[in-house]
N, C-alpha and C positions, 0 to 999 in steps of 0.2 A: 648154731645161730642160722637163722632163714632169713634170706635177703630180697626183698621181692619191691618192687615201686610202687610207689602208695597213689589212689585216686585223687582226683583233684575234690575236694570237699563238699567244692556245692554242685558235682557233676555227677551222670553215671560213670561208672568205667568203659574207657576206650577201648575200641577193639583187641588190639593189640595186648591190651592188660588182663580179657578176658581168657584170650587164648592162654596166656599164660596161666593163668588163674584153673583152666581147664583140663590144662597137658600136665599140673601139681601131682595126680594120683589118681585114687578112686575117689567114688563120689564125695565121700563124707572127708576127705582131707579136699578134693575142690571145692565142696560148700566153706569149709572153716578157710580156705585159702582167700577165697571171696570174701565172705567176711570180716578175715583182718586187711583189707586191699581196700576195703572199705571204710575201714577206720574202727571196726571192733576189737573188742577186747576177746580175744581166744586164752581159756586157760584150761592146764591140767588140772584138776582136780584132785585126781588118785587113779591107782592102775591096781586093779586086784587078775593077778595071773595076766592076762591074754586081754582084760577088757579092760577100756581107759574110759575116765568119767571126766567129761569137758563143759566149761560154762561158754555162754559166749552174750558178752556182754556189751551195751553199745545206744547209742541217740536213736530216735525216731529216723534221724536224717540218714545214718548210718545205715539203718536197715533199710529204709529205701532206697539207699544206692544199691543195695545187695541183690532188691527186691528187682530192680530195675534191672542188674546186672543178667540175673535169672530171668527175665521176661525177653529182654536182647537175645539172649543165649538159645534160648526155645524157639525163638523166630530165625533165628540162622538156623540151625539143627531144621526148621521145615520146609526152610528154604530149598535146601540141599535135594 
């Protein structure tokens, strides 16, 4: 079980939530990290050998937090 703190609903995610969100692994478990932090639905679908098949399902408002998340994310990252 993953334990991670969930975004405030009608907000993007906070700083703090992003890092975490960031420091989760590689990209494609930071993307799904984000997007259950943001209120989606992350699921397994099936794993044949070595490759896993995931849905990620979720509200318009949801992926805008995501989207939002990823737009913060890239402006810190240029920041730097």
């Amino acid at each position: 079980m993953t334990t991670h703190a969930s975004f405030d609903a009608g907000k993007a995610p906070a700083d703090g939530q992003l890092r975490d969100a960031l420091d989760a692994g590689d990209d494609l478990n930071r993307s799904f990290t984000l997007a259950r932090e943001a209120g989606m639905l992350v699921t397994l679908d099936g794993r044949i050998v070595r490759e896993k098949y995931q849905s990620v399902a979720g509200s318009p408002n949801a992926f805008r937090r995501v989207a939002q998340a990823l737009r913060n994310a890239s402006l810190q990252a240029s920041a730097r």
